[in-house]
mmCIF file of the N, C-alpha and C atoms, coordinates in Angstrom:
data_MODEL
# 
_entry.id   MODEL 
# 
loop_
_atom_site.group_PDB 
_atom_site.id 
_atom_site.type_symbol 
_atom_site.label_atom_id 
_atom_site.label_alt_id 
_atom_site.label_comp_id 
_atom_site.label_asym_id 
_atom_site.label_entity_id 
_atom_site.label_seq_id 
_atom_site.pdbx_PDB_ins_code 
_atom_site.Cartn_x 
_atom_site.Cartn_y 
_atom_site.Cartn_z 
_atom_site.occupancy 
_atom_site.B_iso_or_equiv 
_atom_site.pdbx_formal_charge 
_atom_site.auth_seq_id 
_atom_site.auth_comp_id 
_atom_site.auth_asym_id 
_atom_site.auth_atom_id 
_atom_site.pdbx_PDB_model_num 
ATOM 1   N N  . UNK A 1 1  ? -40.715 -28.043 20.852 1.00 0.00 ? 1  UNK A N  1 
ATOM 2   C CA . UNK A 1 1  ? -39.957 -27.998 22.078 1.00 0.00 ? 1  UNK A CA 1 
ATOM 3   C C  . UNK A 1 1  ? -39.043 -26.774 22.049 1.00 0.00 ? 1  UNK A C  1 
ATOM 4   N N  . UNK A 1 2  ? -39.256 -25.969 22.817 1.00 0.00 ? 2  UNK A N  1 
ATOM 5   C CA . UNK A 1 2  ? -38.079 -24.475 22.920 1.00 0.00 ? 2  UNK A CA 1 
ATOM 6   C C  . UNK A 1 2  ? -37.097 -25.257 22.874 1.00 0.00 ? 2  UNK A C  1 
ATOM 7   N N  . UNK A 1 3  ? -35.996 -24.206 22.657 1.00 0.00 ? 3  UNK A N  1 
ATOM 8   C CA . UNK A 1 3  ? -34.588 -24.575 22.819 1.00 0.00 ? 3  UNK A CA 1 
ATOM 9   C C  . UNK A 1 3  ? -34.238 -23.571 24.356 1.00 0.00 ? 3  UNK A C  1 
ATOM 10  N N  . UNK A 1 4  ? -33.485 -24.712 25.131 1.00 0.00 ? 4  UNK A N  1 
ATOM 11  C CA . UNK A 1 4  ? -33.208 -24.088 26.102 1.00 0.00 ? 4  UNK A CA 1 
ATOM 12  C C  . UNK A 1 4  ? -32.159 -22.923 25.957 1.00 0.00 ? 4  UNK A C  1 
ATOM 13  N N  . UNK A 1 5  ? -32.185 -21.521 26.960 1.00 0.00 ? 5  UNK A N  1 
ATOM 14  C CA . UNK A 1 5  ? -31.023 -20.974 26.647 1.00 0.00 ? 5  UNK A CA 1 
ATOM 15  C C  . UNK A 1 5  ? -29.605 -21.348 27.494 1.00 0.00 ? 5  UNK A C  1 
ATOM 16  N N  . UNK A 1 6  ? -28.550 -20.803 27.184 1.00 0.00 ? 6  UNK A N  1 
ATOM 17  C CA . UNK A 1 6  ? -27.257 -21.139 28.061 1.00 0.00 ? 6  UNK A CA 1 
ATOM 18  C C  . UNK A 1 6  ? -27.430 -20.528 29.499 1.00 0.00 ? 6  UNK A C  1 
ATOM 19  N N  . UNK A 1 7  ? -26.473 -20.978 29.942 1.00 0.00 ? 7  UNK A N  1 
ATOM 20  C CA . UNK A 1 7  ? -26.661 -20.386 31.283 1.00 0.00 ? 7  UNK A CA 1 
ATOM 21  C C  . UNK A 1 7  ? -25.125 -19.250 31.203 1.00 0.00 ? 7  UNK A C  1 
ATOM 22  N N  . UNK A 1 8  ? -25.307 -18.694 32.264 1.00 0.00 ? 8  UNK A N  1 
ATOM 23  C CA . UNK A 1 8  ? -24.020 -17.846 32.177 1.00 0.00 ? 8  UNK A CA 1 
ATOM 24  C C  . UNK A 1 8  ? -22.807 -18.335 32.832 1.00 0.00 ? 8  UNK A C  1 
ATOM 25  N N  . UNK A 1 9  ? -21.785 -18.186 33.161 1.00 0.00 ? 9  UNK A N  1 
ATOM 26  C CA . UNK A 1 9  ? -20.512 -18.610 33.708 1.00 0.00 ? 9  UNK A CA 1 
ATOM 27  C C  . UNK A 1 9  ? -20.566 -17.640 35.105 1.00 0.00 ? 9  UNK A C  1 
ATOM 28  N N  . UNK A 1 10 ? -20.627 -18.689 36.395 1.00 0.00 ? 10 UNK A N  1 
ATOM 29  C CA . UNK A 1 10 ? -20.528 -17.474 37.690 1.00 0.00 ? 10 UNK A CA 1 
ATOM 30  C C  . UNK A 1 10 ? -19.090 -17.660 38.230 1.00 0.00 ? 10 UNK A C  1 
ATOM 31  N N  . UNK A 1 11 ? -18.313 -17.042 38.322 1.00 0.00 ? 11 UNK A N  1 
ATOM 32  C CA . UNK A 1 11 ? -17.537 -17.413 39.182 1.00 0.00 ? 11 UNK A CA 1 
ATOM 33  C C  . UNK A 1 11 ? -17.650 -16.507 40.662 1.00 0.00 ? 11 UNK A C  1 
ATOM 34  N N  . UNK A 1 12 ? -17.261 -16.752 42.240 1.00 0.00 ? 12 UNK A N  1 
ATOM 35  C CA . UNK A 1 12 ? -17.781 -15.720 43.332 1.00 0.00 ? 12 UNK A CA 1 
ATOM 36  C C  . UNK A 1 12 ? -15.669 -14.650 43.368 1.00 0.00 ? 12 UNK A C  1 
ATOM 37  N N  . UNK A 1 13 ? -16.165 -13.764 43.368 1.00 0.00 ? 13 UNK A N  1 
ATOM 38  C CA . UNK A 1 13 ? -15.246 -12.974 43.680 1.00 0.00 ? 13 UNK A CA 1 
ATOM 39  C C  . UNK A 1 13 ? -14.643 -12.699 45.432 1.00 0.00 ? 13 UNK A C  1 
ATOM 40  N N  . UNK A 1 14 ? -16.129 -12.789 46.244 1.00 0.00 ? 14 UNK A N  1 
ATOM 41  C CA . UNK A 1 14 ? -15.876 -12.244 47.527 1.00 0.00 ? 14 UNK A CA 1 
ATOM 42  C C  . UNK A 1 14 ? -16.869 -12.837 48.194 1.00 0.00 ? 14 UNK A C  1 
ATOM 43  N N  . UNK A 1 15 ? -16.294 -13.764 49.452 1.00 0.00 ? 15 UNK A N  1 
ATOM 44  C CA . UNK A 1 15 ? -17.796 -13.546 50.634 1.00 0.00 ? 15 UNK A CA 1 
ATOM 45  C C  . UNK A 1 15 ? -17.222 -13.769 51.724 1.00 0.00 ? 15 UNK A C  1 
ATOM 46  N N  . UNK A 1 16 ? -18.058 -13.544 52.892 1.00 0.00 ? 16 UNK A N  1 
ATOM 47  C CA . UNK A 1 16 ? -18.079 -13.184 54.115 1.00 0.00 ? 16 UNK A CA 1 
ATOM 48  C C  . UNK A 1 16 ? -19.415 -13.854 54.661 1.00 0.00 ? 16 UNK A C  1 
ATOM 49  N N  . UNK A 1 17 ? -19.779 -14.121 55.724 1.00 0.00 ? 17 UNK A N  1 
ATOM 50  C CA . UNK A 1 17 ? -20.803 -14.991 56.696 1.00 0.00 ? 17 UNK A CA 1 
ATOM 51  C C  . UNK A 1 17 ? -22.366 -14.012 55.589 1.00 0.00 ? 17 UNK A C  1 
ATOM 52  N N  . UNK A 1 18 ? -22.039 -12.921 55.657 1.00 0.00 ? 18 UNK A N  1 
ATOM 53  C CA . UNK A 1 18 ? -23.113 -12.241 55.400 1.00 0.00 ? 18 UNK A CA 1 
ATOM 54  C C  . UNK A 1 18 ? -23.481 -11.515 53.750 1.00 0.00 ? 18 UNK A C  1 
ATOM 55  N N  . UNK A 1 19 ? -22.236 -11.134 53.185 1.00 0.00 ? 19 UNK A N  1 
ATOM 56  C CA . UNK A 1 19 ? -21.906 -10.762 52.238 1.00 0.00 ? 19 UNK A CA 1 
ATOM 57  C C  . UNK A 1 19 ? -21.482 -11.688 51.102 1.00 0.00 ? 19 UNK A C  1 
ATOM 58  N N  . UNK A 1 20 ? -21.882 -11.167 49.707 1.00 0.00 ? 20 UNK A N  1 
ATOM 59  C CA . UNK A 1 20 ? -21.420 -12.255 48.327 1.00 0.00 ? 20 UNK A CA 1 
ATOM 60  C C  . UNK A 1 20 ? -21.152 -11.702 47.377 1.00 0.00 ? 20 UNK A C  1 
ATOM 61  N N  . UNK A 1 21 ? -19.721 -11.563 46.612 1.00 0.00 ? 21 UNK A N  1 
ATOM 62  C CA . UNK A 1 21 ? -19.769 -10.953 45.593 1.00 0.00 ? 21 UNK A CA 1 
ATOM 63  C C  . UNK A 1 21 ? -19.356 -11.465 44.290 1.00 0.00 ? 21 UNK A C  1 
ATOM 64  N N  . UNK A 1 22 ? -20.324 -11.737 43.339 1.00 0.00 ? 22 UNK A N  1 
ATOM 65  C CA . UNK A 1 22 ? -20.097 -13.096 42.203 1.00 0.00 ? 22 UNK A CA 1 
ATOM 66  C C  . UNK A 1 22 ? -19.878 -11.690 40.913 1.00 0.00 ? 22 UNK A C  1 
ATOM 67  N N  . UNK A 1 23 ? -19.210 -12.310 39.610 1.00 0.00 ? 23 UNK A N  1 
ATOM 68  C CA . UNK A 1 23 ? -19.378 -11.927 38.316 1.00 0.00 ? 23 UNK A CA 1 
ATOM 69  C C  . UNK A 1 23 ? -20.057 -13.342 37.490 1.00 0.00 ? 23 UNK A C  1 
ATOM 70  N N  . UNK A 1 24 ? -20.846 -12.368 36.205 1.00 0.00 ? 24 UNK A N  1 
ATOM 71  C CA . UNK A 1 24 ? -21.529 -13.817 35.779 1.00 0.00 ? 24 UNK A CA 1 
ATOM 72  C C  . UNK A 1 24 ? -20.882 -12.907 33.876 1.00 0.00 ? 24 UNK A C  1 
ATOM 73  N N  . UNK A 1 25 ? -20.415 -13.878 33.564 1.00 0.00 ? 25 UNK A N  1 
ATOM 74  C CA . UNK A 1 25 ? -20.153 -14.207 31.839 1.00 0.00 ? 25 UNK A CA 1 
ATOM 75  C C  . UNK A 1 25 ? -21.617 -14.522 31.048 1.00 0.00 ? 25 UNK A C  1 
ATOM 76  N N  . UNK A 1 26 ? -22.431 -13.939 30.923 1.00 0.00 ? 26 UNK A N  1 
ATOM 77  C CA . UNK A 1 26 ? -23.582 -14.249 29.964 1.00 0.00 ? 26 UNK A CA 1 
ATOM 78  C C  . UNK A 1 26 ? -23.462 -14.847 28.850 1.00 0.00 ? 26 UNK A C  1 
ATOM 79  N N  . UNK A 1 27 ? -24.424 -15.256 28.396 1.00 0.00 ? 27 UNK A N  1 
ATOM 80  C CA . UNK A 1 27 ? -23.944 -15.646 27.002 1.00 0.00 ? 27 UNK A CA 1 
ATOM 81  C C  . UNK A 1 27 ? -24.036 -15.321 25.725 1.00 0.00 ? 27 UNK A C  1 
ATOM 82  N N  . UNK A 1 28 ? -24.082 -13.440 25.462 1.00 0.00 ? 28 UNK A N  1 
ATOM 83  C CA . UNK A 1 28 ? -23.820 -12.694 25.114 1.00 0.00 ? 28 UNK A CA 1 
ATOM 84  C C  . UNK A 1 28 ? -22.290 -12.223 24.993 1.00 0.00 ? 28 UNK A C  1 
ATOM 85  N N  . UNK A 1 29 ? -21.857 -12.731 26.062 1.00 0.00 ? 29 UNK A N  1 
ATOM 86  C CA . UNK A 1 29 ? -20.277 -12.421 26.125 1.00 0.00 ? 29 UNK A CA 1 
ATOM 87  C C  . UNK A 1 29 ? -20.411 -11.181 27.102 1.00 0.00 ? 29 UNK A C  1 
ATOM 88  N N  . UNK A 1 30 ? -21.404 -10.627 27.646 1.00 0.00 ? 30 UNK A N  1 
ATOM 89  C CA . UNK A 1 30 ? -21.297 -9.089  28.279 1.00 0.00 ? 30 UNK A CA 1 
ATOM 90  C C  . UNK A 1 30 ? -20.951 -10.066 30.158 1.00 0.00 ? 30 UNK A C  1 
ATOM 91  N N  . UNK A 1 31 ? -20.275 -9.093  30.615 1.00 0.00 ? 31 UNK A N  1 
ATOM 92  C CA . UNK A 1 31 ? -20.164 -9.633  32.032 1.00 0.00 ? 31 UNK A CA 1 
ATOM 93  C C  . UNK A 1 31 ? -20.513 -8.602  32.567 1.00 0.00 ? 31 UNK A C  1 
ATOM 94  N N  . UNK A 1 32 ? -21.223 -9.204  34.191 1.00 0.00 ? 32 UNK A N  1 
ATOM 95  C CA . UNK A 1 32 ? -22.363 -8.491  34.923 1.00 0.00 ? 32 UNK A CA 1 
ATOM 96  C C  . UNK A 1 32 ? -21.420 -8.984  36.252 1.00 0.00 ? 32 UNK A C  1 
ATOM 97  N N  . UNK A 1 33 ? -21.532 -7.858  37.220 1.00 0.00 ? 33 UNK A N  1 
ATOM 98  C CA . UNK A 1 33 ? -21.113 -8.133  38.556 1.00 0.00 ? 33 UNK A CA 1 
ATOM 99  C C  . UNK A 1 33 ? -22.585 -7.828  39.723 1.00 0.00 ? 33 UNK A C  1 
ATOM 100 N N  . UNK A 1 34 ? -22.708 -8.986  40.867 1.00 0.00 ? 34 UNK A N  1 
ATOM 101 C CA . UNK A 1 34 ? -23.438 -8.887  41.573 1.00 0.00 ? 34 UNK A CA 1 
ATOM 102 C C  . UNK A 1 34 ? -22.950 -8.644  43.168 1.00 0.00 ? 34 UNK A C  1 
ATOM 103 N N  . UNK A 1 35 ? -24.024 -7.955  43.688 1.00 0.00 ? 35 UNK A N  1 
ATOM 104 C CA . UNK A 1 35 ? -23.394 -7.863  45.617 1.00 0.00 ? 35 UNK A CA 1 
ATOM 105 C C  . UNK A 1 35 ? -24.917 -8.319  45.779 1.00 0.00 ? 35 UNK A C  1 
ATOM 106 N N  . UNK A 1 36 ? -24.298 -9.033  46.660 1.00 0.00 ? 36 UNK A N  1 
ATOM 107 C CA . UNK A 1 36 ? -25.670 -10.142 47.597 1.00 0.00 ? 36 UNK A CA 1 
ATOM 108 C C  . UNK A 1 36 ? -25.146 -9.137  48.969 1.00 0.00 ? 36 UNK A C  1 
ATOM 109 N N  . UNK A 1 37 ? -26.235 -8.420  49.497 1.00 0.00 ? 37 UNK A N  1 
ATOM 110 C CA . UNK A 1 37 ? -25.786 -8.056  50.823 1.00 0.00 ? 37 UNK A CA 1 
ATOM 111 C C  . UNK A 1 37 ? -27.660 -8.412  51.513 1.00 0.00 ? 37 UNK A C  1 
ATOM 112 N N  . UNK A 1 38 ? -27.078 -9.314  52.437 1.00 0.00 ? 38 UNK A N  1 
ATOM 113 C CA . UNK A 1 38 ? -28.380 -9.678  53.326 1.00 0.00 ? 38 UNK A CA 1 
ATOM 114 C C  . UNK A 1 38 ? -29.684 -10.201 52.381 1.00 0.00 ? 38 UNK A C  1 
ATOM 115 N N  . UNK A 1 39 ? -30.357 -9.294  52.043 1.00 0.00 ? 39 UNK A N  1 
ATOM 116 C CA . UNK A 1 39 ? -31.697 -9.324  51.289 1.00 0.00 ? 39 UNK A CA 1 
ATOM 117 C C  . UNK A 1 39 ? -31.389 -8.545  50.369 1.00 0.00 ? 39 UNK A C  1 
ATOM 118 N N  . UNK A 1 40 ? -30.738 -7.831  49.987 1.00 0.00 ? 40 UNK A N  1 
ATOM 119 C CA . UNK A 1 40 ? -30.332 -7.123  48.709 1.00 0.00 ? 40 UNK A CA 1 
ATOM 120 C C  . UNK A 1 40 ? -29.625 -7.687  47.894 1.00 0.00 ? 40 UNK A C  1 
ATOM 121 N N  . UNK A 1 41 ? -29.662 -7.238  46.841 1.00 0.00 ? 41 UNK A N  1 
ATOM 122 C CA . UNK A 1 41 ? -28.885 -7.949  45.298 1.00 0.00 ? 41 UNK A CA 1 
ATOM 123 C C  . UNK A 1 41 ? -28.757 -6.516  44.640 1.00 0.00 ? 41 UNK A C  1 
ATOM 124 N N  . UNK A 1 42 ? -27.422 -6.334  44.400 1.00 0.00 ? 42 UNK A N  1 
ATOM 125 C CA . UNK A 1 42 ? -27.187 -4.866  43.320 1.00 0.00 ? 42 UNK A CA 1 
ATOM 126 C C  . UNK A 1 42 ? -26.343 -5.512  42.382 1.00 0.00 ? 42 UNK A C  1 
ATOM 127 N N  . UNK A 1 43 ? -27.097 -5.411  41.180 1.00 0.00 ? 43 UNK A N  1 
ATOM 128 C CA . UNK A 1 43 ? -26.314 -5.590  39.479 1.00 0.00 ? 43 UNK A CA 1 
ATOM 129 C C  . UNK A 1 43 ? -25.686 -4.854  39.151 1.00 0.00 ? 43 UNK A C  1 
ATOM 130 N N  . UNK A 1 44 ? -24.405 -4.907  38.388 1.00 0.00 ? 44 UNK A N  1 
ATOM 131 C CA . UNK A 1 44 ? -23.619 -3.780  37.358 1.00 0.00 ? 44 UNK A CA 1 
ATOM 132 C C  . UNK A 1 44 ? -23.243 -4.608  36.453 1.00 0.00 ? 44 UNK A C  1 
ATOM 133 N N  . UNK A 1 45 ? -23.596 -4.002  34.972 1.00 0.00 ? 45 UNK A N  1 
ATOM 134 C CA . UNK A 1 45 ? -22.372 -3.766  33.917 1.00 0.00 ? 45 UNK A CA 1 
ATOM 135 C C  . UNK A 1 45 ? -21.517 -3.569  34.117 1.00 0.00 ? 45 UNK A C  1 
ATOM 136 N N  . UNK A 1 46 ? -20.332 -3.814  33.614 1.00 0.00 ? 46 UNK A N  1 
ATOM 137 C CA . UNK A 1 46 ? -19.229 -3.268  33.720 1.00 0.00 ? 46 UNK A CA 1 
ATOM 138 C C  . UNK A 1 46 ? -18.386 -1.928  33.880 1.00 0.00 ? 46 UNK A C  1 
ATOM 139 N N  . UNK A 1 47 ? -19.065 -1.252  33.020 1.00 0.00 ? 47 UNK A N  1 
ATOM 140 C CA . UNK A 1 47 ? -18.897 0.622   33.492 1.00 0.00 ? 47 UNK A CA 1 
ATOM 141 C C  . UNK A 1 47 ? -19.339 0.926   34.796 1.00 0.00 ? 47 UNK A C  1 
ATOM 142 N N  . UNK A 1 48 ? -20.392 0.704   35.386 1.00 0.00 ? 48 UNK A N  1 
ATOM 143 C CA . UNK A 1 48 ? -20.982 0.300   36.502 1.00 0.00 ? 48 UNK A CA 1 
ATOM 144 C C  . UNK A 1 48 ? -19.712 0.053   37.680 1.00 0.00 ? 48 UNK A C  1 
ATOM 145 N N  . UNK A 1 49 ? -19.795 -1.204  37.433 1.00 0.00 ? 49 UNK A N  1 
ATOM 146 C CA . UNK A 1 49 ? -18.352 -1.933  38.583 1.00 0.00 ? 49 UNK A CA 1 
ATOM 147 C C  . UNK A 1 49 ? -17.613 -1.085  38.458 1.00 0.00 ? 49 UNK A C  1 
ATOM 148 N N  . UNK A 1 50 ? -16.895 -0.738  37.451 1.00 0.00 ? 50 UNK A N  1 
ATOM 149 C CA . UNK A 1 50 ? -16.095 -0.307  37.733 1.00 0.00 ? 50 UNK A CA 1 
ATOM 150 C C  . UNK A 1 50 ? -16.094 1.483   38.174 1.00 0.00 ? 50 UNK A C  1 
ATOM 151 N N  . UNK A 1 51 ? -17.088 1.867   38.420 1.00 0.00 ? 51 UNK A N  1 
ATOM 152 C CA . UNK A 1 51 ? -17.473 3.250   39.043 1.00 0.00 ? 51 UNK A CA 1 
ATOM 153 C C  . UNK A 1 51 ? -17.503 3.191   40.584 1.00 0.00 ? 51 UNK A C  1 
ATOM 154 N N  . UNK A 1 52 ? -18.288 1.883   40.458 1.00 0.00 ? 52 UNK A N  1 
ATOM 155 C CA . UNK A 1 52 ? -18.513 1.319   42.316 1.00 0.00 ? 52 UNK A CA 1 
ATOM 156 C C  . UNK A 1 52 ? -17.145 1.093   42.889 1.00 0.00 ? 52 UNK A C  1 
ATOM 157 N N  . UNK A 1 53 ? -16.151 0.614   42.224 1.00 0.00 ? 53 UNK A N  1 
ATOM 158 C CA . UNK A 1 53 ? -15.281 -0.046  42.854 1.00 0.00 ? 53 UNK A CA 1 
ATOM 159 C C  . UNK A 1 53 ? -14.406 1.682   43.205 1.00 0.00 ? 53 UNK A C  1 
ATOM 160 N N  . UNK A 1 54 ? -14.347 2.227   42.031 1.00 0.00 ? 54 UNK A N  1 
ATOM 161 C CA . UNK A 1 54 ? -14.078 3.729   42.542 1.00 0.00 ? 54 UNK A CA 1 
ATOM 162 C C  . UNK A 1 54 ? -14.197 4.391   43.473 1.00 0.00 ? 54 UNK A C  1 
ATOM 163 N N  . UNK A 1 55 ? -15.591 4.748   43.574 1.00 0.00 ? 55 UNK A N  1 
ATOM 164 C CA . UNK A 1 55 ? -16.477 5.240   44.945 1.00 0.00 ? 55 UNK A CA 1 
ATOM 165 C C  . UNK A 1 55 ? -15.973 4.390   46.546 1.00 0.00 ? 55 UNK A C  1 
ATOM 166 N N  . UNK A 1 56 ? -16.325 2.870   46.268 1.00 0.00 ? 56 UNK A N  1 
ATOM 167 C CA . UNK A 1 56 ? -15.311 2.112   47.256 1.00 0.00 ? 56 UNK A CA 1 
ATOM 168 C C  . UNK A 1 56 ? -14.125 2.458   47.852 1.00 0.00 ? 56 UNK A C  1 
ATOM 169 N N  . UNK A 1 57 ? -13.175 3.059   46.885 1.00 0.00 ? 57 UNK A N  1 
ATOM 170 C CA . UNK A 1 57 ? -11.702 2.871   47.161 1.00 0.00 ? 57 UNK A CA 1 
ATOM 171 C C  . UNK A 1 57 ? -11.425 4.791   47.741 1.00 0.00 ? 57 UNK A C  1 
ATOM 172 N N  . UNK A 1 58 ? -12.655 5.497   47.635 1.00 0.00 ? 58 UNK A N  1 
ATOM 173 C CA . UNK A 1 58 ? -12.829 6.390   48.056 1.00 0.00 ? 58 UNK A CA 1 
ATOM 174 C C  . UNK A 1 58 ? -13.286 6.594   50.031 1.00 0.00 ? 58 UNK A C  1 
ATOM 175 N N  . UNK A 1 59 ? -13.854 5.717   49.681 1.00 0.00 ? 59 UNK A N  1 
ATOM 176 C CA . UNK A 1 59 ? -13.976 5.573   51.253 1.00 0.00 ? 59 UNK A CA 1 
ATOM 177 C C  . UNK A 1 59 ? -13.228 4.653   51.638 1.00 0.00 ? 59 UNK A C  1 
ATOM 178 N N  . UNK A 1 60 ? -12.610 4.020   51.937 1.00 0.00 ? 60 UNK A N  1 
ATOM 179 C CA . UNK A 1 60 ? -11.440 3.345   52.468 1.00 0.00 ? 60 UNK A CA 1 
ATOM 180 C C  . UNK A 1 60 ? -9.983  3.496   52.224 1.00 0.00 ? 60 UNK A C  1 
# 
């Protein structure tokens, strides 16, 4: 019988009617941030996020 693996920890950061923005705790310990927009899904690492959130704060 496999051993099942863990699941990760989601908590949602952000949503809107249309928009979703979750971080997930793996169970690795590495945390991953997701954007649900419509039919899209964009992943980041953490170096990642935090580049996006940059670029973000650039346009607004």
């Amino acid at each position: 019988m496999p051993k099942e693996l863990p699941e990760p920890e989601t908590d949602v950061i952000a949503e809107t009617d249309n928009y979703l923005a979750w971080r997930a705790e793996e169970p690795d310990g590495e945390i991953t941030y997701h954007l649900e927009l419509n039919n899209v899904t964009l992943h980041f690492f953490q170096e990642e996020w935090n580049e996006f959130l940059s670029l973000v704060k650039l346009l607004v």
